[in-house]
N, C-alpha and C positions, 0 to 999 in steps of 0.2 A: 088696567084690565087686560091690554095685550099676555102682560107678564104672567099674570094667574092664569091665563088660557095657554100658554105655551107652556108653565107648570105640568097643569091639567092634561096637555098632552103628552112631555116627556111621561110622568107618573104611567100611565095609560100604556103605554109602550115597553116600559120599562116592566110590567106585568104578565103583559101579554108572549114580548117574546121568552123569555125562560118555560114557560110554557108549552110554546109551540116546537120549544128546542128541543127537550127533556123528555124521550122516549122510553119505552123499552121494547127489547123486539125477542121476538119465540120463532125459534125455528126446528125444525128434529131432520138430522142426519143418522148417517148409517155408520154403528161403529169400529168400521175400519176406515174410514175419513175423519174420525174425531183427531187424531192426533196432530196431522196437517192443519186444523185450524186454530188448535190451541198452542202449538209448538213456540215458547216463548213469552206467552201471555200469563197473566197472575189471574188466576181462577177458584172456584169452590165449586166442587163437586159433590154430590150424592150419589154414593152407590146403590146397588141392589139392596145390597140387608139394611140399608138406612146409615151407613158410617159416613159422617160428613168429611171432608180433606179438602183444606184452604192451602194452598202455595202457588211456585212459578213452574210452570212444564218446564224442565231442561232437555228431557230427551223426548223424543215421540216416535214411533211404529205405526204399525195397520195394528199388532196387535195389543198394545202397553203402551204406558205414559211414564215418566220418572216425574216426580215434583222435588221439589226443592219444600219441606214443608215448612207450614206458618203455622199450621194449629189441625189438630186432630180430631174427631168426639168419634167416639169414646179413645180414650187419651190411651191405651191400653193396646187399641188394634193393631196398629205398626208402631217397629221400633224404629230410630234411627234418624237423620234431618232431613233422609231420603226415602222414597220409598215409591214404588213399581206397583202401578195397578194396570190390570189385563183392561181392555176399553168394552168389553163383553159385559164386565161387572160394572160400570157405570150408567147410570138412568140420567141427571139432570147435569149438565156445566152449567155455571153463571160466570158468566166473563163484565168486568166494566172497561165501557168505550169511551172515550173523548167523543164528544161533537162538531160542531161546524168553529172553527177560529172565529166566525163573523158574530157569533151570538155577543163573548167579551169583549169584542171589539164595539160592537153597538151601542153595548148598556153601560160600559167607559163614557162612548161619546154623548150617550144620554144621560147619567151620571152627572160628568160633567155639566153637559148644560144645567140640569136641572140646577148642583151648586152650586156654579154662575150664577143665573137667574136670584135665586135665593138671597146668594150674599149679596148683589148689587140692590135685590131690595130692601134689603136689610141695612146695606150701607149708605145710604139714601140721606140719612140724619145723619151719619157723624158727620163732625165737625173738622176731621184730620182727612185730606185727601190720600195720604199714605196710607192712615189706618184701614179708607176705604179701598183700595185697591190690596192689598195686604188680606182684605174678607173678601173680596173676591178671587184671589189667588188661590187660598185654601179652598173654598166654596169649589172654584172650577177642580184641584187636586183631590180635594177629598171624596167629592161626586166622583170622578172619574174611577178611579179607586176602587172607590165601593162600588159603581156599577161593574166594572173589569171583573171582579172579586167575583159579586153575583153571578155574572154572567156564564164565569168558567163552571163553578158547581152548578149550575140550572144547565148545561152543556151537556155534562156529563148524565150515561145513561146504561141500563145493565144489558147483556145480549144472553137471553136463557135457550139452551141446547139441552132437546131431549132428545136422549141415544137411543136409536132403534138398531136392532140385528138386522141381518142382511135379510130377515125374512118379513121386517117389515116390524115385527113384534117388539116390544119393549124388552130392555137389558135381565136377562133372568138370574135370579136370587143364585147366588155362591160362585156364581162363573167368576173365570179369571183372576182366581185368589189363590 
């Protein structure tokens, strides 16, 4: 009974934190500081007229960004695997952040136990004490594993940036192109 109640709680845990980990967070800056916070980061932006641009900032200004691009829509608007947008004509970033190290680190250790637990129940009946430690070896690696696994993607989380001008107003249609 102990066994299925300490199940009952790794499970429980193992739910709850990816959850509590897995944010996302809205903030709006002024766009001659957009560049300083994306400078090196792999982002997706929306401009003013609606053209979306996924790549890495290599370069940044008060006034322009360079990306490194990944993908374009409409595939037409810039040429090139570079390309230079004024930070005027941007409305929305979406940046993805890492989270806490502790979340995979948890749900490894919860993981773990849980396929401990498991395999030793499991291995209760055999007849091979090899066999039985052998299901508890993978039981503990495999749990661990897959919680670690879990844990890093439930970790991870998007940071959305809306670009205001220095008047406060939102990025206006054609600028900076």
């Amino acid at each position: 009974m102990k066994r299925i109640a300490l199940l009952g709680f790794v499970v429980c845990l193992a739910f709850a934190l990816p959850a509590a980990a897995a944010r996302n967070n809205s903030y709006s800056i002024d766009a001659d500081s957009l560049g300083s916070v994306v400078l090196g980061q792999s982002i997706k932006l929306m401009m003013s007229d609606g053209t979306y641009v996924e790549g890495k900032v290599i370069r940044a200004t008060r006034e322009d960004i360079t990306l490194k691009v990944k993908r374009i829509e409409p595939k037409d608007r810039f040429q090139g695997r570079e390309v230079t947008i004024g930070t005027s004509a941007i409305s929305v970033v979406h940046m993805s952040k890492s989270g806490p190290a502790a979340v995979p680190i948890a749900l490894g250790v919860l993981g773990g136990l849980a396929g401990g637990s498991a395999a030793a129940f499991a291995s209760e009946s055999m007849a091979s004490a090899a066999g039985a430690v052998a299901a508890c070896f993978v039981g503990v690696v495999g749990g661990a594993t897959g919680g670690a696994l879990l844990g890093r993607e439930a970790a991870k989380g998007t940071v959305t940036i809306n670009v205001t001008q220095a008047s406060g107003s939102p990025a206006r249609p054609g600028a900076g192109q």
